[in-house]
N, C-alpha and C positions, 0 to 999 in steps of 0.2 A: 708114906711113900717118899722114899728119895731126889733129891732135885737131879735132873738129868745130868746138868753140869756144875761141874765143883766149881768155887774162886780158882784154884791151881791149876783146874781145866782151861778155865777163858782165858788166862791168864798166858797159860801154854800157846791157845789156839788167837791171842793178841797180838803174843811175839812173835810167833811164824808169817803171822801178816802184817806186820810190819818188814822182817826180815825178806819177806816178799814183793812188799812193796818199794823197799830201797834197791832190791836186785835189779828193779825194769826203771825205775827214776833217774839214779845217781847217776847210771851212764850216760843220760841224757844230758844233765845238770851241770857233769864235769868234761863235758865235750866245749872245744873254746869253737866262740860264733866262730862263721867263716871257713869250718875244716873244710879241707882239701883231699882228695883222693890224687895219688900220680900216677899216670900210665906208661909203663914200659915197655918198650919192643926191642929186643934183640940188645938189652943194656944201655938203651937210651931211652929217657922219658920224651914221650911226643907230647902228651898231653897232661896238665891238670882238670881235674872234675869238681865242681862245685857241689859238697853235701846237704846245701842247704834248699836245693830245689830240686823237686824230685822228675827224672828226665831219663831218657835210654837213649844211650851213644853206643853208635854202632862203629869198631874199630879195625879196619886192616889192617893184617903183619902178611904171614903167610898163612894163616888160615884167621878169616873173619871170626869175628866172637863180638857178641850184643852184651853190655853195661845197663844196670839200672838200677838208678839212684831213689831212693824212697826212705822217707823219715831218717834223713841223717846219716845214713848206710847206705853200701854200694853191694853189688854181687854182680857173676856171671849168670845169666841168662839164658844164654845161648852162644854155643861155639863149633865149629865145623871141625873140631877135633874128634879122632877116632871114638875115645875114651871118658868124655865128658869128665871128670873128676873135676876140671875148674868148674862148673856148677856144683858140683856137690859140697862145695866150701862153704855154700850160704850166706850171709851177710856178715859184712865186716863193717865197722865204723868208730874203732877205738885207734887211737893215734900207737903207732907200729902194726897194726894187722895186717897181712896181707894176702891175695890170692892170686895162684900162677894159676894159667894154663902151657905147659910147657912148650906142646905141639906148636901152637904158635906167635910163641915167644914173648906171651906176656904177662907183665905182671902188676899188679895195683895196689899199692902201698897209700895206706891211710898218714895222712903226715899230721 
């Protein structure tokens, strides 16, 4: 009888987990302590956001939208916009990402 798995098999299924495993690590790794998210309204930053503690700030422009920060990433939540598409951005927390919600006028750039 055959062995189930070849050396070339484990082998295969060692690198894909490893390559797996650097996918969800490295970003963590190479993130510098102390990232910042910025809040913009209407082309002005009101606020910076601290990624290092995980918290939900709730932000008025012209239409409210809820922030929250969790393991080093930010997203929208929640926003009183028609069309939600700023929640469906999902998490962002690599330095240049960012996610608008246009409707009301903002936007969160990871710095």
């Amino acid at each position: 009888m055959e062995p189930v798995f070849r050396k070339k098999d484990i082998l295969v299924i060692v690198a894909v987990l490893v390559a797996a495993l650097a996918f969800f690590v490295l970003p963590k790794l190479l993130r510098p302590a102390g990232a910042e998210a910025s809040v913009i309204y209407d082309g002005t930053e009101i606020m910076r956001i601290p990624l290092d503690t995980d918290e939900t700030y709730t932000v008025d422009g012209d239409l409210t939208a809820t922030l929250e920060v969790k393991d080093g990433k930010i997203r929208f939540i929640h926003s009183l916009c028609p069309d939600k598409l700023c929640e469906g951005f999902g998490w962002i927390g690599l330095s240049g990402e960012t996610a608008v919600c246009m409707p009301a006028k903002l936007a969160v750039i990871i710095l």
